[in-house]
C-alpha positions, 0 to 999 in steps of 0.5 A: 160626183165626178168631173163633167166633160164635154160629150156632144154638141148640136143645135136645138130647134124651135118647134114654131118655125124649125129655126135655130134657137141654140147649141145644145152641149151635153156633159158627161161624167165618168159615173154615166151622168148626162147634163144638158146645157143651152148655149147661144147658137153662134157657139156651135162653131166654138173649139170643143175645150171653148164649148166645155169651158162655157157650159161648165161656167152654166152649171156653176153659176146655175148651182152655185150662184152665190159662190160664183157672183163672189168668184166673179167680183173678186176677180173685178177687185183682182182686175182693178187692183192690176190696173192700180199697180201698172197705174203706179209704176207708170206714175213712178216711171214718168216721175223717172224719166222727168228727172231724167229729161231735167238732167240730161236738160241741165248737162245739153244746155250747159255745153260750151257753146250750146246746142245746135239747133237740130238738138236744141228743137228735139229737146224744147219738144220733150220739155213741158211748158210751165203749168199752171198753179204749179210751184217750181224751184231751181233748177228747172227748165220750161217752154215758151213760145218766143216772146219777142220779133227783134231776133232775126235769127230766132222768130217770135213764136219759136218754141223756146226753152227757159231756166230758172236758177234761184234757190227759193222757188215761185209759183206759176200763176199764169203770167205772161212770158214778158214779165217772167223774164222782165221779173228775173225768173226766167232767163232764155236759153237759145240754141248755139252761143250767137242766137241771143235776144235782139 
């Protein structure tokens, strides 16, 4: 049997009140075969490559449809395996940019003299605050919210950047920014060289 085609196209009517009921496709083939397809009646207005697309989806499903319903869960499975594989590389790009940002962190704040404050806030926005749960090792940076109103020239609340240095690592477990820095873990990085702690 030859392939079907798209032939013509016109609306079925219901016999009780003459209304609308549906768009009725009819495909052909080259060996003269006529096959009637009922589509919704909105599809009328469809392109006629839409409409052959439609009604030829029909016929397969209709003839064969344990071949389609495999077809078709096969493309879900192709679908979910696509979203897996974008889900990864973008898992594996925020892993590259983190290291990235933690570098770039690392150089900014070892500047001579530290950042101006316009460069420190864009940086203190990128950087993440410590998490909990989380085991970090150095070195590593985090934010807080400034700890302390004994500043006149950084207020409390101040979303501040902090550094640890050591070699052999801690876990986060929800403390208090005070006692992370009072413990030695943290050490406050402020922008430019004359914004140290009061």
């Amino acid at each position: 049997m030859s392939k079907l085609q798209f032939n013509r196209k016109s609306w079925i009517y219901s016999s009780s009140n003459n209304e609308v009921e549906g768009t009725h496709v009819i495909l052909t083939n080259a060996e003269g075969a006529f096959y009637p397809v009922l589509l919704p009646k909105e599809a009328i207005d469809l392109p006629v490559e839409e409409l052959e697309k439609k009604a030829l989806e029909v016929v397969y499903k209709e003839n064969f449809p344990d071949r389609a319903k495999k077809e078709q869960d096969e493309e879900i499975k192709k679908k979910f395996q696509e979203a897996d594989k974008k889900e990864q590389e973008a898992t594996l790009q925020r892993a590259e940019l983190k290291e990235l940002l933690e570098l770039v962190t690392y150089i900014a704040l070892g500047i001579s003299g530290g950042l101006d404050i316009n460069s420190y806030t864009a940086l203190a926005q990128k950087i993440d605050a410590p998490i909990n749960g989380k085991r970090y090792t150095g070195p590593t940076f985090v934010t807080i919210d400034y700890p302390y109103s004994t500043n006149p020239k950084w207020q409390k609340g101040n979303r501040t950047i902090v550094k640890y240095t050591g070699m052999t690592g801690y876990n986060y477990t929800g403390q208090s920014a005070e006692d992370m820095l009072k413990s030695g873990a943290w050490t406050i990085v402020l922008p430019n060289q004359q914004l140290e702690r009061g």
